[in-house]
Every structure is written in structure tokens, then in C-alpha cells.
C-alpha positions as CSV (number, residue, x, y, z in Angstrom):
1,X,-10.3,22.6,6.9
2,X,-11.1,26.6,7.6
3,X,-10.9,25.2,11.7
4,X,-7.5,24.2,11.6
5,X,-5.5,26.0,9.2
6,X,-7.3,29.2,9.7
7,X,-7.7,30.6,5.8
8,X,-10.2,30.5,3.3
9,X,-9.7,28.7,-0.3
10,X,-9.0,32.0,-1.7
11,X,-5.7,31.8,0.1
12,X,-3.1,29.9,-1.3
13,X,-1.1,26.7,-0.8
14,X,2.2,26.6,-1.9
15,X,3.7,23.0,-1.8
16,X,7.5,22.2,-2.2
17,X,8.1,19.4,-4.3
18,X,4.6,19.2,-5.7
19,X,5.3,16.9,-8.4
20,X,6.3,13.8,-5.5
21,X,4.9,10.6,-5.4
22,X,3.1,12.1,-2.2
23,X,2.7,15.7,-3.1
24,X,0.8,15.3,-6.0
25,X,-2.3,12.9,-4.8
26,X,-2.7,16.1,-2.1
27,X,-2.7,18.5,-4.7
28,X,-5.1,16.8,-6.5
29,X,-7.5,16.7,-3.9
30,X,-7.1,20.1,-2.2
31,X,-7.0,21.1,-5.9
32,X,-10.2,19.9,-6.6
33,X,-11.7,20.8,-3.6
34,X,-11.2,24.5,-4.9
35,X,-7.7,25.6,-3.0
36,X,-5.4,27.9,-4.7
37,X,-2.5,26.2,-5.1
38,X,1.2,26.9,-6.1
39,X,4.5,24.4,-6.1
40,X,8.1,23.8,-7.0
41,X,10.3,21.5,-8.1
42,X,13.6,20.4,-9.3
43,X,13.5,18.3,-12.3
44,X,10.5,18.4,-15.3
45,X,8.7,15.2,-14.9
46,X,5.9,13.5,-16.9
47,X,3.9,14.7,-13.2
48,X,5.0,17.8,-13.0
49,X,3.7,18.6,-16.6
50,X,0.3,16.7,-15.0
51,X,0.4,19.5,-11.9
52,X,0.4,22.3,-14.4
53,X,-2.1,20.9,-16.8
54,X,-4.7,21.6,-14.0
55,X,-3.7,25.0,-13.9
56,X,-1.5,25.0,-11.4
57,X,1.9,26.7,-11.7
58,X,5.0,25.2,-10.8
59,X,8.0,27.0,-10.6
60,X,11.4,24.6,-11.7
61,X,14.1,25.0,-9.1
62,X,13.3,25.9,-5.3
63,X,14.4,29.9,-4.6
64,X,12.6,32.6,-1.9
65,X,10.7,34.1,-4.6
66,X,8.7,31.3,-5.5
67,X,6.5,31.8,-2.1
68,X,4.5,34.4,-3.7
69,X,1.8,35.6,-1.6
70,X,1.4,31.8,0.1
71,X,-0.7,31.7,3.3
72,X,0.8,28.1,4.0
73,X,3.5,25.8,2.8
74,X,3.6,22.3,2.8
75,X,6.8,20.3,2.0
76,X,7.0,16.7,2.3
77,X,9.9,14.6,4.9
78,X,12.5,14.4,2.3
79,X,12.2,18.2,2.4
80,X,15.6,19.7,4.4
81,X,15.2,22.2,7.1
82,X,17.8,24.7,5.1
83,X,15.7,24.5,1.9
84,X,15.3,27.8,0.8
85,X,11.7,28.0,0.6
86,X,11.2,26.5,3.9
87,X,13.9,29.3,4.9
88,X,11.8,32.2,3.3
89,X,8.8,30.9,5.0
90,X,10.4,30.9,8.8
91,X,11.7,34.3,7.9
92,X,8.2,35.9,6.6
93,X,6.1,34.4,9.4
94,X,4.4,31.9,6.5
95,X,2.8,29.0,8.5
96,X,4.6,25.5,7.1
97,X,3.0,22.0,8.0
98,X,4.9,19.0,6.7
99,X,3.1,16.8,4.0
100,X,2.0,13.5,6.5
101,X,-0.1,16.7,8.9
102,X,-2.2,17.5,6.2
103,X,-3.4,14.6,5.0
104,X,-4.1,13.7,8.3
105,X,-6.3,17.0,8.4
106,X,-7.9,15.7,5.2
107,X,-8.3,12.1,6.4
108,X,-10.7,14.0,9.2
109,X,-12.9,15.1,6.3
110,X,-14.4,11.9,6.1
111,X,-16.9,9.5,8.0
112,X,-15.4,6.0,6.1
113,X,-11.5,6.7,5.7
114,X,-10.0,3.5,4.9
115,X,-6.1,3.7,5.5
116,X,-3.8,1.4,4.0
117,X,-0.7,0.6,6.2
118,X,2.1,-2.5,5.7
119,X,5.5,-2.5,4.7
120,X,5.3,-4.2,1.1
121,X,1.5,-4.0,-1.1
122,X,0.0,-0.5,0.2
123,X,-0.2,0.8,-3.3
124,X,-1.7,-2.4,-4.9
125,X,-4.1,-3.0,-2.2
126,X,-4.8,1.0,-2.3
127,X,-5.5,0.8,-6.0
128,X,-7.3,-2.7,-5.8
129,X,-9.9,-0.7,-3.7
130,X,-9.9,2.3,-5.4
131,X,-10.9,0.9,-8.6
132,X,-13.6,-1.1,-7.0
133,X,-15.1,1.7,-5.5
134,X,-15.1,3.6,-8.7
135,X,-16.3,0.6,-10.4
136,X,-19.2,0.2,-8.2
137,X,-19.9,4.0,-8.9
138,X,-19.1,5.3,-5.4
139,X,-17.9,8.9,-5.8
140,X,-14.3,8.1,-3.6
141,X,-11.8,10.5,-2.8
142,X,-8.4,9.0,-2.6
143,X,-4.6,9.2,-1.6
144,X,-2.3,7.0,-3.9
145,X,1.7,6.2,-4.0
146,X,0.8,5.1,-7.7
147,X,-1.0,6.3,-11.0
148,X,-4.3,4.4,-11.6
149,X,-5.7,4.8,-14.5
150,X,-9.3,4.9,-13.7
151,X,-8.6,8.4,-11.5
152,X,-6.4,9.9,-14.2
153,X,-3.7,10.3,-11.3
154,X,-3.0,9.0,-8.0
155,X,-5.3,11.8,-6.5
156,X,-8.8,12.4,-6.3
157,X,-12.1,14.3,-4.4
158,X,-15.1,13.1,-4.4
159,X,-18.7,14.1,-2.7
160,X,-19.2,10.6,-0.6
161,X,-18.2,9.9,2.9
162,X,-15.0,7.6,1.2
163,X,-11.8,7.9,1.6
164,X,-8.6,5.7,0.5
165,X,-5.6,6.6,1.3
166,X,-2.1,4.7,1.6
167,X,-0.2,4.9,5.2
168,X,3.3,5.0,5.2
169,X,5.0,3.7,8.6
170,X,8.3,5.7,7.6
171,X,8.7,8.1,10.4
172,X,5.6,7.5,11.8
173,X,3.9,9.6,9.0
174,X,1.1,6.9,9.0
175,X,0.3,8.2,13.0
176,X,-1.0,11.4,11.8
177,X,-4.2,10.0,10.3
178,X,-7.6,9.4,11.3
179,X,-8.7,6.4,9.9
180,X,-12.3,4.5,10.0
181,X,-11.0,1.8,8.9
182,X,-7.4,0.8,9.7
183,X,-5.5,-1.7,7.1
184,X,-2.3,-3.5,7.5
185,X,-1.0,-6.4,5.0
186,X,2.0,-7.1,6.8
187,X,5.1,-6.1,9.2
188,X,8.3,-6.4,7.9
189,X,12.1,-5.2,8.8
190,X,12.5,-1.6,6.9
191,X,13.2,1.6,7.7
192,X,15.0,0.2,10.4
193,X,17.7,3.2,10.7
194,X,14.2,4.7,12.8
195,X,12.4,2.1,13.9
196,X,16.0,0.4,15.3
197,X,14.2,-2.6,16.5
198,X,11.5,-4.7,15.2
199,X,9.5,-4.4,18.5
200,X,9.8,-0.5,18.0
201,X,7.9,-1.2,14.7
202,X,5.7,-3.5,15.6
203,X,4.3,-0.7,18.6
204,X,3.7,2.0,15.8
205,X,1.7,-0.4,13.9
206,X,-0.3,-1.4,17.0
207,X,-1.1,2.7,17.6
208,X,-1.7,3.1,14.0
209,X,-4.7,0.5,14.3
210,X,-5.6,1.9,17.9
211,X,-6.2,5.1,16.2
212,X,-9.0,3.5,13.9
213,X,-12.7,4.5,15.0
214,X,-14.3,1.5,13.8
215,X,-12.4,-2.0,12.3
216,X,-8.9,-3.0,11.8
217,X,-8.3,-5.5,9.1
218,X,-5.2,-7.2,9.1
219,X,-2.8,-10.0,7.7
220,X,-3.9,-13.4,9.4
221,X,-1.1,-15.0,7.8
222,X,1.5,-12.9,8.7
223,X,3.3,-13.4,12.1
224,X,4.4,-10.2,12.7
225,X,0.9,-8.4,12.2
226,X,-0.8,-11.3,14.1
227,X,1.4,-10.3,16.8
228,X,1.0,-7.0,16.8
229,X,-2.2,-6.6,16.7
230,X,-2.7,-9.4,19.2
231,X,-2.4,-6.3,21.5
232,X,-5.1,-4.1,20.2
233,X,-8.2,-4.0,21.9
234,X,-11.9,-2.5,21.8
235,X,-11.8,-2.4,17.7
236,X,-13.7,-5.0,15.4
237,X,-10.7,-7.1,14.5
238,X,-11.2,-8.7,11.0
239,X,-8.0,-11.2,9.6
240,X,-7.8,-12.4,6.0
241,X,-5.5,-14.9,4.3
242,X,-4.9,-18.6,3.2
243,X,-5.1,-19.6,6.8
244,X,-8.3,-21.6,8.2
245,X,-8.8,-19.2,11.1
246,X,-9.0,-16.4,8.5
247,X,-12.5,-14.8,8.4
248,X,-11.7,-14.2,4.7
249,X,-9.5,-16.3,3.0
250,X,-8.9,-17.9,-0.4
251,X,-8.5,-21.1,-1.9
252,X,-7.9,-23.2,-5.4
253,X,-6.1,-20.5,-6.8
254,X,-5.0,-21.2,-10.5
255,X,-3.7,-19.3,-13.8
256,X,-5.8,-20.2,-16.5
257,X,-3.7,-18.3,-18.9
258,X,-0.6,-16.0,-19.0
259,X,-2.3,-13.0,-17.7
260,X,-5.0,-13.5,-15.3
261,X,-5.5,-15.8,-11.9
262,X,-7.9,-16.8,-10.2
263,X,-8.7,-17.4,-6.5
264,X,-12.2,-19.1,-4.7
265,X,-12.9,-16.6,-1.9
266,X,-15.0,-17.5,1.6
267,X,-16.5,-15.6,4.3
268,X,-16.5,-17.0,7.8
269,X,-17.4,-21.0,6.2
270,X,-19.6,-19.2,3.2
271,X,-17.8,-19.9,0.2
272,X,-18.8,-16.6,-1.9
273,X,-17.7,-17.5,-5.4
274,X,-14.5,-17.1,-7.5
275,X,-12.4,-13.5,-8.4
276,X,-9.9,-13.1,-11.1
277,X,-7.3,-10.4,-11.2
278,X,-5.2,-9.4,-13.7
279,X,-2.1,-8.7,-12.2
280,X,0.6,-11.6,-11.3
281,X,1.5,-13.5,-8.0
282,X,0.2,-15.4,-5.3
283,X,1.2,-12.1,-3.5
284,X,-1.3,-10.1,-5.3
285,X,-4.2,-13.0,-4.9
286,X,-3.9,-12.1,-0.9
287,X,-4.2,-8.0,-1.9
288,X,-7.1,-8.5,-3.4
289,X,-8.9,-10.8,-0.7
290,X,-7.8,-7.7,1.3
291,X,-9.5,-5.1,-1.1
292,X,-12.5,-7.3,-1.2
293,X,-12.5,-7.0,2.5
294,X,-11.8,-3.8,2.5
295,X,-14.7,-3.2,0.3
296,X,-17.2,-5.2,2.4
297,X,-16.0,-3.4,5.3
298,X,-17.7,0.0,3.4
299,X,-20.7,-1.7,2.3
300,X,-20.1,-3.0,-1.1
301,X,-21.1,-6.6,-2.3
302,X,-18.7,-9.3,-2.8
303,X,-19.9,-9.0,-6.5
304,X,-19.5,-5.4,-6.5
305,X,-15.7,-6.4,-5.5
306,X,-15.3,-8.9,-8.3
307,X,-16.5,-6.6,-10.9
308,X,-14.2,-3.9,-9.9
309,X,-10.6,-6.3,-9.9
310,X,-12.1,-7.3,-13.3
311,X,-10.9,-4.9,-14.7
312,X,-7.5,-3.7,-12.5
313,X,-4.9,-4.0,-14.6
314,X,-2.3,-2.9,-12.0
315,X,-0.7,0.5,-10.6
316,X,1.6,2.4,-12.2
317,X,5.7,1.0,-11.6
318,X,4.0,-2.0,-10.3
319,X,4.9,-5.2,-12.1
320,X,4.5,-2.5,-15.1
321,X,4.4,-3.7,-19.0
322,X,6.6,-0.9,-21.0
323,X,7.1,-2.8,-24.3
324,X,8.0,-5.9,-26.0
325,X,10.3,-5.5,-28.8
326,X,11.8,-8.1,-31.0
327,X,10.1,-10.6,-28.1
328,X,11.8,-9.0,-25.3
329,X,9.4,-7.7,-22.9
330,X,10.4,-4.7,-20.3
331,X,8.9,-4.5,-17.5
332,X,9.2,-1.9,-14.2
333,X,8.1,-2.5,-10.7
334,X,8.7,-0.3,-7.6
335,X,10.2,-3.0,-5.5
336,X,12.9,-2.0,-3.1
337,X,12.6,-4.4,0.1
338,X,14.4,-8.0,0.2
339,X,10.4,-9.1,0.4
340,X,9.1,-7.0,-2.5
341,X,11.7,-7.8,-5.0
342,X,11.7,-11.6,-4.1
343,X,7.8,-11.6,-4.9
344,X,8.3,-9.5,-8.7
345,X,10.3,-12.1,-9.3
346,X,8.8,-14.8,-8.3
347,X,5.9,-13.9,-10.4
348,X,8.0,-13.6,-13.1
349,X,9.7,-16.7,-13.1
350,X,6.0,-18.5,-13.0
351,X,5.4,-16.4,-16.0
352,X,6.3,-17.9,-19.4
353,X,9.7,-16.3,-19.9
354,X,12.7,-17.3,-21.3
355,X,14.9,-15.7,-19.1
356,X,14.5,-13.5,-16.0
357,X,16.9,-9.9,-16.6
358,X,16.8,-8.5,-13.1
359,X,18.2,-4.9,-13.0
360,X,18.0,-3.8,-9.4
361,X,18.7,-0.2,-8.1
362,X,19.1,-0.3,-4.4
363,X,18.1,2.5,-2.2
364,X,19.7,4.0,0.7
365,X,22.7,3.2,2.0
366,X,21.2,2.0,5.7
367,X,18.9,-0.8,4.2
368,X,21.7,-2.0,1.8
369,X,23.7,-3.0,4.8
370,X,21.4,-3.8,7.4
371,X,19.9,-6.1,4.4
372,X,22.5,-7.4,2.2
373,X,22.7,-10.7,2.2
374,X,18.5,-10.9,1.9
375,X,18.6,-8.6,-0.9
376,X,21.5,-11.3,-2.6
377,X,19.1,-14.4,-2.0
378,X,16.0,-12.4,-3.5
379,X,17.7,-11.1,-6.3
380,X,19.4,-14.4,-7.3
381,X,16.0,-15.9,-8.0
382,X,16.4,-13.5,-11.3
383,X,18.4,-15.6,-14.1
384,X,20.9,-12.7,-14.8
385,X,21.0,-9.9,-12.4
386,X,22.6,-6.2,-12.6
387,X,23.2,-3.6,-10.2
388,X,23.5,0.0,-10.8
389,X,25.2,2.2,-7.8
390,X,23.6,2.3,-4.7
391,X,20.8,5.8,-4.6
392,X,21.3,7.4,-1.4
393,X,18.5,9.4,-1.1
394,X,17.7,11.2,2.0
395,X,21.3,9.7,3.4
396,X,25.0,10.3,3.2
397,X,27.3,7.1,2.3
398,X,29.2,7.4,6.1
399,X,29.4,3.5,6.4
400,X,31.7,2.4,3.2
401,X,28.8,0.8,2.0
402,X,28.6,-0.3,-2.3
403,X,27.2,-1.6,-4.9
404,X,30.2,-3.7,-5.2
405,X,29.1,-5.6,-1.9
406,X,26.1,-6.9,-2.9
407,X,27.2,-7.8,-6.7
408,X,29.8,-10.5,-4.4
409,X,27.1,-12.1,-3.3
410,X,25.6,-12.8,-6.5
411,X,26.6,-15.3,-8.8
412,X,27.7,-14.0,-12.2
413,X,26.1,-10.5,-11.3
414,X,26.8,-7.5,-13.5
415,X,27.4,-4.2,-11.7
416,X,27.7,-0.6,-12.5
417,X,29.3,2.1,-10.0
418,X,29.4,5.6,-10.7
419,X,29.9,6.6,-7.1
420,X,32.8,8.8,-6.8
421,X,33.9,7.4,-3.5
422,X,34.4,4.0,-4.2
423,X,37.9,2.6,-4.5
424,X,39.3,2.8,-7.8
425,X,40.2,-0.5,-8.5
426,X,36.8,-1.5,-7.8
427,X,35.0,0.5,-10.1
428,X,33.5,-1.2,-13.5
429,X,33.7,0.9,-17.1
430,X,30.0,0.6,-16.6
431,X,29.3,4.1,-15.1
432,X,26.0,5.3,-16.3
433,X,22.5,4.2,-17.5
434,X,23.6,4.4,-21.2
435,X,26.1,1.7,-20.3
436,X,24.0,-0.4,-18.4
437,X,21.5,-0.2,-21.1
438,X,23.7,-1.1,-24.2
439,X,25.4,-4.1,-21.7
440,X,21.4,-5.6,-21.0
441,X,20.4,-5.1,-24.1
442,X,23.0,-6.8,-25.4
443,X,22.7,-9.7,-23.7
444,X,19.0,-9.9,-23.9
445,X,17.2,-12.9,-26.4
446,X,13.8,-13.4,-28.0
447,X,11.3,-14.2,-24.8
448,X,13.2,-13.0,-22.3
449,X,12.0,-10.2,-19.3
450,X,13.9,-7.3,-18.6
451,X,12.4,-5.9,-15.2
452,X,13.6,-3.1,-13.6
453,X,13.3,-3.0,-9.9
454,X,13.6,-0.3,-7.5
455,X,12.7,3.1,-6.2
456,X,14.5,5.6,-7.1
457,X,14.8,7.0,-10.8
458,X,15.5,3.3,-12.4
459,X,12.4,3.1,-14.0
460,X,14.0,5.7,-16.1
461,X,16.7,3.0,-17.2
462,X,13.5,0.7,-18.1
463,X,12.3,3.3,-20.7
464,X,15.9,3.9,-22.3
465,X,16.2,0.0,-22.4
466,X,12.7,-0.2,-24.5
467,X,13.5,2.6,-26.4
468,X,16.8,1.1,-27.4
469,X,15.3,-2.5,-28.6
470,X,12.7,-0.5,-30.5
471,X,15.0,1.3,-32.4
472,X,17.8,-1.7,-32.8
């Protein structure tokens, strides 16, 4: 790392917004590799209080003075230009390096760096792998958009030659790494207020996979990817699905109970044996082929793979269990694409569940619109469905798009504004999360699911909703 950042370990990192679903996998690793590090944040979060308890400090709020003596500072995209800290750096001469650089720089550490790219599945797939490396006893290091349980975090460094890290297309972050081995589960429309075009999407995924040193493995199924990576050449190409022409590919899958499924998996026409995950959705079954591929692809055995999705009980805010209370299970999931949130609940609706409570908070304004009326058809695969105001995130609401639009589309939806801008008249009483709580919990019955779905801060709502049918 000395080579291209020019400072020793006894220097230190300062990273804005360390306690970020992409932040804090870094820190872990740099951390453990013996950098001194420093961060800030704006809110106290259950990961920010895991960032200090390895000894690193965190100041709470972003200000000048929090640079310290850094000798670098890394802030992640969602990080403005006018931020104060990246200010204070510009103005002492600090060198800064946005979060996607250094990984990259970190994904060059390693001889077999398996990189995770697709629109909808990196973290399952990512975690799927993860665990069966760790299972199998291979001392990994890893890059995760999700907790997993078995790494205490969603970071970790290890002393082998593996590396497992998700790729994220957004901005073409995923272009600054240097993978081995190049992964991508599927191509889908997102992001789209970059990419503009699907062909524009498609041709970062193809110089994603051109980047690999060694294999691509891709989506066989999957039109998009097939086409895509139609156009790559001089790599060893490797396809997995449901599809004959698959080189790995699945078959007879079933549910012999509630929680698990299971899948018959072949190689070229070698039919290996059967897997069984634990996590829900024919969705999920095609992940794990992935993983298994994945896994093969680093020199694991096929029964090294089962053992490790054995025991994977799923990623953090991934299809995620919170409680059951007076038979009313609450569940959270991550879901934010028409795609992602049509698959949670189409696992859920398979699942033996009254009813299907769908409580969806969509994110950014851009994808609402460009989107609508997919996110409408997904979402009414729920029984009762609820929308809280739209999350803006990095954007500014200059389109007139609201919550309001969607619900329309949606038969007998619920919905909850709070945004100040829209109209009066069309603004409900239901302003806040304690109102959307007391009106779902209301209208929630012994064996129904409550899922919460979404990126932004709804899985907050899910915990306020368990709470509140623990205590009722």
C-alpha cells in the first residue's frame, strides 16, 4: 500500500463517514492490517458504536478539527465536495482519495480477488461465498454491503491470497478494482440518472469483466448479462443458471419445510449432488449456484461449498427475521429496485403467511419516476402495502415527484407523506414513523408478515414496529 499512498501504518487514515455501509468493511480491513485510523459521522449507529469498539475514535458530527494530524482522508461518493472535512483537507494540503480508489488499491493486494458485480444479489452472493470460504477454513479477507455473522462485521483481513468483495456499478465505482475473478448476477435498469441508457450500462459491465485477470462468471439466464458479456473476449467465460447451456446449473429444486430449500446442482453434464440453503426464493437458489461457482473457481470442492451454505442463514437487512410477536412475524430486507422487491415478496408469499404487510420506503426521487409503474406491479404482489415519503438521498426533489404517485397505482395502498413540499391537500395525517407504526400494527393479525423494504433508514421503522407488538 506504502507504493501508492506514500506513508507508513504509523500515519493515519481519517475516513468521513466511517460508520457507512461501505466505510466500515474498509476500516475493518485497513484496521486490521495495522493502519491508524480515525473517522466521523453524523448520527450514533449500532456500527458506529462497532467502529469504536476496535479502538478507533469517531468523532459525531463532521467539523475541520476532526482531521487531527491525518496523512489521508477517504470519504465515500455520497460525501459533498463542500463538506467541511473535505474542505479542511484541500486547504491543509491533506491528500483525499474517495472510498471506491481505495479499495481498488486493496483489491491489488491480492492474487485471487473475487469481485461481485450485478444490479440486484451482490450482498447475498458476497456473503454466500464468504461464509464458505470461512467454512472451509480459508483465512479470506473480505469487502461486504452487509453484516455476516460469521466475520463479526461486514469487513475482514486475512493472511491468504482471497479476497471477496462486492462491486457496485453506481458511478462506475466497480471500475476501480482489480479483480481475479470478475462476477456478475445480472444487468438490470438502475441508476439510470448516470448510466442514461441501458447500452451505457451494459458497456461498464463489459469493462468491469475485461478488467478481470483470469475468469468471468456470469448469469446464463439473464439476457442482459448474456449480451453483455457476449462482447468480452480473451477471459475464461463460465455461465451458471437453470438454462441447459449453463456450465453450472440447478435442477428439482424443492422446500421440504418452511425454512430451508433445496436445489440438485450439475457441472458441465456431471450431476454433483444436492445443496440446501437456508434462506428463501428461487432467487436465492441461483446465488448460491453462483457462490458454489465462485468457490470452485478458487479451488474449493463442491462439498466444501455445500458445507459452507449449510449453515448461511442470510445477510444482515436481507430477508431479515426481527421478531414474532403475538404470531406476527417482522421481517426487513434491503430491497429498493422494482426487481429486488418483487423477489422478497415473492418469497414471502410462497412462505406460509397469513397475510403479506409490505411497507416500502422508496429511494431517490430519479428511480421513483423513471420506475413507477414497475415499482406499483411489484409492490402489489404484497396483500396490504404502505408507503412512507419518498428518501431523497444524494438528490433534490426538482421533478414534483411523491409518494402520493405511486400509492395511486396501488390498490387500497396506505401512504404516509411528511415531505414539506407536497401539496397540502394531498398530504395524509400519517406524517412520521410513529404513525405508520401504530396504523400497521393495527391492522396486523395472528400469522401475518410485516416486511419492511427499502434502503434508506426503514429498517428502523421495522424495529419500532416489533417493539410495539412486544409490548402491546
Amino acid at each position: 500500500m506504502n507504493s501508492f499512498l506514500r506513508f507508513s501504518p504509523s500515519d493515519t487514515i481519517h475516513m468521513i463517514g466511517i460508520g457507512g455501509s461501505g466505510m466500515y468493511p474498509l476500516a475493518q480491513v485497513l484496521h486490521a492490517k495495522g493502519y491508524r485510523l480515525t473517522g466521523s459521522d453524523n448520527n450514533e449507529t449500532d456500527t458506529l458504536a462497532a467502529v469504536r469498539a476496535l479502538g478507533i475514535p469517531v468523532a459525531l458530527g463532521q467539523c475541520a478539527e476532526n482531521l487531527g494530524d491525518a496523512a489521508l482522508v477517504v470519504y465515500s461518493a455520497a460525501i459533498p465536495a463542500n463538506n467541511p472535512e473535505r474542505v479542511a483537507a484541500q486547504e491543509r494540503g491533506i491528500p483525499t482519495m474517495e472510498r471506491s480508489k481505495l479499495l481498488g488499491i486493496v483489491s491489488q493486494w491480492y492474487d485471487n480477488a473475487v469481485c461481485i458485480a450485478g444490479t440486484h444479489g451482490k450482498t447475498t452472493t458476497t456473503s454466500m461465498l464468504a461464509q464458505i470460504l470461512y467454512t472451509a477454513g480459508v483465512d479470506l479477507s473480505a469487502v461486504i454491503g452487509g453484516k455476516l455473522p460469521c466475520l463479526g462485521g461486514s469487513g475482514r483481513a486475512g493472511s491468504s491470497d482471497v479476497f471477496v468483495c462486492e462491486a457496485c456499478e453506481y458511478v462506475d465505482t466497480f471500475l476501480q478494482l482489480s479483480p481475479d475473478i470478475a462476477v456478475i448476477l445480472n444487468i438490470d435498469e438502475d441508476h439510470m440518472e448516470y448510466f442514461k441508457t441501458l447500452e451505457n450500462l451494459k458497456a461498464s459491465f463489459i469493462r468491469f469483466a475485461e478488467k478481470s485477470s483470469r475468469i468471468v462468471i456470469y448469469n446464463g439466464d439473464d439476457a442482459n448479462t448474456c449480451d453483455a458479456m457476449s462482447q468480452v473476449k480473451d477471459k475464461t467465460m463460465i455461465t451458471y443458471g437453470t438454462a441447459p447451456h449453463c456450465q453450472w446449473r440447478v435442477s428439482d429444486i424443492t422446500h421440504p419445510d418452511t425454512k430451508h430449500t433445496s436445489f440438485t446442482v450439475w457441472h458441465q453434464q456431471e450431476q454433483l449432488g444436492t445443496a440446501v440453503i437456508q434462506v428463501p426464493g428461487a432467487h436465492n437458489v441461483l446465488n448460491a449456484l453462483c457462490a458454489i461457482a465462485a468457490a470452485d473457481a478458487v479451488g474449493l470442492t463442491f462439498a466444501q461449498a455445500v458445507e459452507g451454505l449449510k449453515v448461511f442463514t442470510g445477510a444482515k437487512r436481507r430477508f431479515e427475521i426481527i421478531s414474532t410477536a403475538k404470531g406476527i412475524t417482522v421481517a426487513d430486507d434491503y430491497a429498493h429496485h422494482p426487481a429486488e422487491i418483487a423477489a422478497a415478496l415473492q418469497a414471502a408469499k410462497f412462505m406460509p403467511y397469513g397475510r403479506v404487510i409490505a411497507v416500502h420506503q422508496p429511494f431517490t426521487y430519479t428511480r421513483t419516476k423513471r420506475l413507477m409503474q414497475e415499482f406499483a406491479d411489484a409492490l402489489s404482489i404484497a396483500d396490504v402495502v404502505a408507503l412512507t415519503d419518498i428518501m431523497g438521498g444524494r438528490e433534490q426533489n426538482t421533478e414534483g415527484v411523491f409518494t402520493r404517485q405511486l400509492a395511486e397505482k396501488i390498490e387500497g395502498c396506505i401512504w404516509f407523506a411528511q415531505d414539506e413540499s407536497e401539496p397540502e391537500n394531498n398530504r395524509r395525517k400519517y406524517q412520521n414513523f410513529d404513525a405508520i407504526c401504530e396504523a400497521v400494527t393495527a391492522i396486523a393479525r395472528e400469522g401475518d408478515l410485516i416486511i419492511t423494504l427499502g434502503c434508506g433508514d426503514v429498517n428502523k421503522l421495522s424495529a419500532q414496529i416489533a417493539a410495539a407488538l412486544q409490548q402491546a
